[in-house]
Steps between C-alpha positions, in 0.01 A plus 500: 500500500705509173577110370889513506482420128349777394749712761751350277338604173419896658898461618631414131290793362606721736929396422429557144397877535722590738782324210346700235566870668807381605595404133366812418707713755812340405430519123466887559775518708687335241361692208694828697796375592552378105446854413704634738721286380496589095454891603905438587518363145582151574433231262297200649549276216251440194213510687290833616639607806128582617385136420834358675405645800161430508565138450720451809293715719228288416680168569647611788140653605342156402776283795513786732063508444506149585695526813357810642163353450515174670681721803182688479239237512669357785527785724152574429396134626741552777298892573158292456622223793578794720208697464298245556532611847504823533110691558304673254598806766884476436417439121302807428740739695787358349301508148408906591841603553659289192247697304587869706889386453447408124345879426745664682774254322332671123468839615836519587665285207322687232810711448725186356248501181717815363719243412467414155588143500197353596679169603654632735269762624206222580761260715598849715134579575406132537778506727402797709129412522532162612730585782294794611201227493702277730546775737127569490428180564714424827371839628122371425575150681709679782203786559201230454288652761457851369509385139196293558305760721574737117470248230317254659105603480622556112639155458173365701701375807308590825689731692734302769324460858655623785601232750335467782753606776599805313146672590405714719386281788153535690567429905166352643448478896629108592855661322557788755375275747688201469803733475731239335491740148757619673756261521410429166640906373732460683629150364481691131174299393307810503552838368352821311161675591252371735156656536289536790131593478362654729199259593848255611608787732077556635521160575818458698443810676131358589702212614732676689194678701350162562418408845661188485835475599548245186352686260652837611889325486420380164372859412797624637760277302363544199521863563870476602579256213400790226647809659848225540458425088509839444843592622625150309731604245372410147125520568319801424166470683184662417169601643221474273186662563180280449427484126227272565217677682220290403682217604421379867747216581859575505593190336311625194650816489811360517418278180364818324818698576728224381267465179438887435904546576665241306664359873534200676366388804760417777273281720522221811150400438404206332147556366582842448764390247208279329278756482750752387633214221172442359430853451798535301749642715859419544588417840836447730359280712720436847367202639492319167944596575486415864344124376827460259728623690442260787683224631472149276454311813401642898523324815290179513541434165651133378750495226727254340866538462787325368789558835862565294734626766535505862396826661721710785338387754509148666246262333419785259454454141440678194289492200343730235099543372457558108560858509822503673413565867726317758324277741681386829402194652571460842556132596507446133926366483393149496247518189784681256452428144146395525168708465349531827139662568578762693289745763554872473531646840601885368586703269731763481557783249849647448729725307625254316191312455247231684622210706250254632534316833360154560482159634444121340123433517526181681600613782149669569143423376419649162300803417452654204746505140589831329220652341258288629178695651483507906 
């Protein structure tokens, strides 16, 4: 990183250029206007009107430099503070489209150079290009996505991955089985194309035929749970044929489908999703959701809380765990304003959230505390 002295030293350099084609714009600009000025055959005094003119530009140029430069050196330490943030993503699009805005900006401008007066000619195009440029620019930022997938390879920027969610999705057997996908589409969590292979469907239909009422239920369900998807508005299921012929196992086809296809695997099985995971694919696994989603605390469980208002009830009282879930603690009045251990006895789930129902731990013998392994 730059020492800030020598920032300083870069800085000054910098004011006195921009100062010197200020001074140099305003001594031209004043060099015209003093012409224009003795074409009408005014006298300026004993001096050359051409050298009069040039001479206040110039000192005018050399304050006006001054100011206009320090303005500039601060807002580019103000643009360097901000973009310290932004990715190399947003920084390249933007950088395209300045460049796309800035070409546009010249081949449009061009025109203004049939002006004679070059002084004023150059501030015109300047003034057309750079706006143009803007433009380009905010359109680059604001279209980041598809700027990258053109530019990027060229600028060496990888093209942008796909998140995981928005790819096709893989269904494996424990999915249609378990059946809860679809509560899941239907709580807006899941959407898009699914795929189906058709060693899945072999093996719930050899389930289905099973001569075991379990395994013939289970068959059934999963059965039921695909042909329900595939009325579910938003999804747009699939049957794929097998693409994997030389593999036996359906879990490996399954892995070579979602690797061949670019797809994730939608899966309730836990070493599946290993397997799957090591060999590189992406996958959407259920159970891993099913473990966050649950409850912070189930029945059994012992948890302290600090009691802060009566509850509704006689001898009820209330309290709150870290993440905001009310606790009522029956026979709990008498400890208010104190932190009691207290024994979970449910656990309900509602609309507007998860209430907890309890009693003080000393009134039976202990058990177990939250978290704590059975």
């Amino acid at each position: 990183m730059p020492h800030r002295g020598e920032q300083r030293r870069v800085s000054s350099g910098v004011l006195e250029i921009l100062r010197v084609l200020v001074v140099v714009f305003c001594a031209g600009l004043g060099l015209e206007v003093a012409r224009a000025v003795a074409a009408t055959g005014t006298v300026l005094g004993p001096f050359d009107g051409a050298a009069i003119g040039v001479i206040v530009g110039s000192g005018i140029g050399y304050v006006g430099g001054g100011v206009l430069g320090r303005s500039t050196i601060t807002a580019v330490d103000r643009t360097e503070v901000a973009l310290r943030e932004v990715s190399a993503e947003t920084l390249v699009a933007g950088s395209a489209g300045l460049v796309g805005g800035l070409l546009v900006g010249a081949a449009l401008a061009w025109p203004v150079f049939f002006i004679r007066q070059v002084f004023i000619a150059v501030p015109l195009f300047g003034f057309v290009v750079a706006v143009l440029g803007l433009v380009g620019c905010r359109l680059g930022t604001a279209r980041r996505d598809a700027v990258i997938t053109l530019v990027g390879p060229h600028a060496g920027l990888a093209p942008r991955r796909t998140p995981t969610p928005a790819l096709p999705r893989v269904v494996d057997t424990s999915v249609a089985i378990d059946g809860r996908i679809l509560d899941v589409v239907r709580a807006g969590f899941l959407h898009g194309q699914m795929l189906v292979t058709t060693p899945v469907l072999a093996e719930l239909q050899g389930l289905a035929d099973a001569a075991d009422d379990l395994r013939r239920s289970r068959g059934r369900r999963g059965l039921e749970v695909l042909e329900t998807l595939r009325r579910e508005p938003g999804i747009d299921l699939v049957v794929l044929d097998d693409q994997a012929l030389d593999v036996p196992e359906v879990d490996a086809k399954l892995i070579r489908v979602c690797l061949d296809g670019e797809a994730a695997l939608l899966t309730l099985d836990t070493n599946l999703a290993r397997s799957a995971g090591l060999a590189g694919v992406r996958v959407l696994n259920l159970h891993a959701l099913a473990l966050a989603l649950r409850p912070p605390v189930t029945a059994g469980d012992d948890v302290p809380v600090l009691l802060i208002k009566p509850g509704k009830e006689p001898g009820q009282a209330v309290g709150y765990l870290d993440d905001g879930t009310m606790v009522v603690v029956e026979r709990g009045r008498a400890a208010l304003g104190e932190e009691v251990a207290v024994r979970v006895t449910s656990v309900l789930t509602t609309a507007n959230g998860r209430m907890v129902f309890g009693h003080p731990v000393s009134e039976a013998a202990p058990r177990r505390r939250a978290g704590s392994r059975p």
